[in-house]
C-alpha positions in Angstrom: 7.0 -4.4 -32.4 11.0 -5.7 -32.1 12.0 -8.3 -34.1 15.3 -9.5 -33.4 17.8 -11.6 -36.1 20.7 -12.7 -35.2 23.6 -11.2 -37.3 27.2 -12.7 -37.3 28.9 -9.7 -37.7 32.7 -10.6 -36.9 32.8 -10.8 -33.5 29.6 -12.6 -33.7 27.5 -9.6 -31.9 23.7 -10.0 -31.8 21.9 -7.0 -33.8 17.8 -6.6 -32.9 16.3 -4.4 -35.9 13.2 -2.8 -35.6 10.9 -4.4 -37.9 7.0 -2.8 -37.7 5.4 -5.6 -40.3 6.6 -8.4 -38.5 4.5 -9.5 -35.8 6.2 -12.0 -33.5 3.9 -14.2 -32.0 3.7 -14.7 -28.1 5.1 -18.0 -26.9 2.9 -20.2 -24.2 5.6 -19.4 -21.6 5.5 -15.2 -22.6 2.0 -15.2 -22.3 2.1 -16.9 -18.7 4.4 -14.4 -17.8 2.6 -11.5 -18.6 -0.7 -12.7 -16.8 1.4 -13.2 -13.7 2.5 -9.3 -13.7 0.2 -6.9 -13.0 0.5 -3.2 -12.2 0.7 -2.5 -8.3 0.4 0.9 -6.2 2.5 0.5 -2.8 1.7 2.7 0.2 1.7 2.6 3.9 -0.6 2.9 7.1 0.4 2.4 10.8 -1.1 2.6 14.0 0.7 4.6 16.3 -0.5 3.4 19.7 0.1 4.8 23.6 -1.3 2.2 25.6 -5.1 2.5 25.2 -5.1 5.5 22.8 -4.1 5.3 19.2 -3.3 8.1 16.7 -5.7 8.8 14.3 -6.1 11.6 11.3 -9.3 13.1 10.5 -9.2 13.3 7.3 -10.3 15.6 4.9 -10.0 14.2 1.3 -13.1 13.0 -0.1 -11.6 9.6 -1.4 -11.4 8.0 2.2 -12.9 10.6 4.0 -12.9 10.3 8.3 -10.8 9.2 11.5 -8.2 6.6 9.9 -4.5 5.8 10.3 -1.9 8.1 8.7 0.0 6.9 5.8 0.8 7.4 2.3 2.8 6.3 -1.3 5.8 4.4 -1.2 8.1 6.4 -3.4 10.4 4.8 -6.0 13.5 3.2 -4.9 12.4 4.0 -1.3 12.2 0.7 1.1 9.1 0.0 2.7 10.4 0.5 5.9 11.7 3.8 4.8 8.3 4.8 3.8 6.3 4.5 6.9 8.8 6.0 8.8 8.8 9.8 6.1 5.2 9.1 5.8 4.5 9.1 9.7 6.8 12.4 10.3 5.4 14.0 7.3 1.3 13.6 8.3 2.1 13.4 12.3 5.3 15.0 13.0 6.8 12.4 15.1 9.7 9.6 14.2 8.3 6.1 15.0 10.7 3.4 15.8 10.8 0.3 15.1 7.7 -0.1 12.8 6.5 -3.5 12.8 4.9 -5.0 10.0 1.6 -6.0 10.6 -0.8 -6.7 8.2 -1.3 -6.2 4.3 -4.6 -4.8 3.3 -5.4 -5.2 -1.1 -8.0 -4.1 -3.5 -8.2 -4.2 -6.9 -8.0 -1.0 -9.1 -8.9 -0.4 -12.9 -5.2 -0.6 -13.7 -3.8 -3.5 -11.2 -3.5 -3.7 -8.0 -3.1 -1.4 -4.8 -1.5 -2.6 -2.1 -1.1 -1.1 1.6 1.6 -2.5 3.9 -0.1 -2.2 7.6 2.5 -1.4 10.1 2.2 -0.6 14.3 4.4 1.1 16.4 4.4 1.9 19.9 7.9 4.1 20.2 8.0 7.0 18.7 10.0 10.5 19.3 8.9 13.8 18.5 6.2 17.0 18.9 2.8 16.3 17.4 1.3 18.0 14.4 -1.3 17.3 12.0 -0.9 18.1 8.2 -2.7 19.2 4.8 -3.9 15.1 5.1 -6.1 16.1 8.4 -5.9 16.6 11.7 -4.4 14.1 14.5 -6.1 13.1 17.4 -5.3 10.6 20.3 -8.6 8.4 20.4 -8.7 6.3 23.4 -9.6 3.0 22.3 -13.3 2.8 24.3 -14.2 5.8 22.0 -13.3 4.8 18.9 -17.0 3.7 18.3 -18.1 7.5 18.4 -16.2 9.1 15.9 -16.6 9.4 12.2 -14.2 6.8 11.4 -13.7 5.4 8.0 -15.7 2.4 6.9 -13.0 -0.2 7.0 -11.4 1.2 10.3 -12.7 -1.8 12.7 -11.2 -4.7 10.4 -7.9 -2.9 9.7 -7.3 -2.9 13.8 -8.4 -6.0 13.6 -6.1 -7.5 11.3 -3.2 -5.0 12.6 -3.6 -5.7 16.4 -4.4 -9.9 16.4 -1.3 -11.8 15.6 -3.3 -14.6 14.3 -4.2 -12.2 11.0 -2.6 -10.9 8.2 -4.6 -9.6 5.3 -7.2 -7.2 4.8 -8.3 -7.8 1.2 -11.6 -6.3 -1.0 -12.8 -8.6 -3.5 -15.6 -7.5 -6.6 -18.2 -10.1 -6.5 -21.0 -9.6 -8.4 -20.6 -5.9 -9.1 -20.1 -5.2 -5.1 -17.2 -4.9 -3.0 -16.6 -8.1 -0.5 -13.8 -7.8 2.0 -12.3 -10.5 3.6 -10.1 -10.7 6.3 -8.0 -13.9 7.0 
């Protein structure tokens, strides 16, 4: 623990000496603070659309395991922006322009907070290719309801294609997962 004591020392500078026995304790307005923070994951997803057919990874890793959107961590210091746009041409191959944010989809984790930044993008430059993540495929949007999609697949379009939503968010109630969309 810090303790700090303020030292005249000529010029009057301000001298913080580490003290272990003192124990300083929390002030109302500390302790407001530090409920308000919380630790957060950032990533991306976006749907990368042609018309009626939209750009989905089969994926292959057993945490979110079938067809879903590509996406990934936002890196430190990177913008969000920045992100979807390495994470799309990393998993996919192609450049999207103009990402548009969409949506935010939210759960909470065991340390914090994980937070996904939904974008869609409809231009996009470049030669196809699927990655480690799991193979791409167009899926034309009457077909979506035959392939091994994710669980949460139907409510993230939703919330990323109707302009009237913007979150995607999974609650705990009672021991099970809730997710609400609003």
């Amino acid at each position: 623990m810090w303790s700090c004591q303020r030292h005249d020392i000529m010029n009057g500078i301000r001298v913080c000496l580490e003290n272990q026995n003192h124990k300083k304790e929390e002030s109302k307005e500390e302790k407001t603070f530090m409920a308000r923070t919380e630790s957060v994951e950032l990533t991306v997803l976006c749907l990368i659309y042609d018309k009626d057919r939209y750009l989905l990874q089969d994926r292959v890793k057993e945490d979110w395991r079938g067809y879903t959107l590509p996406g990934g961590h936002v890196e430190a210091g990177e913008s969000i922006v920045d992100a979807v746009v390495r994470e799309m041409r990393e998993e996919t191959g192609l450049t999207v322009l103009n990402p548009r944010l969409c949506g935010v989809k939210q759960f909470p984790t065991e340390e914090g907070r994980y937070i996904v930044f939904l974008f869609r993008a409809d231009q996009f430059e470049g030669e196809l290719v699927s990655s480690e993540e799991g193979e791409m495929h167009w899926v034309r949007r009457d077909a979506l309801a035959h392939v091994p999609a994710v669980n949460d697949l139907d409510g993230l379009l939703r919330v990323m294609l109707d302009d009237g939503l913007n979150e995607f968010q999974y609650m705990i109630e009672n021991g099970e997962w809730k997710a609400i969309i609003k």
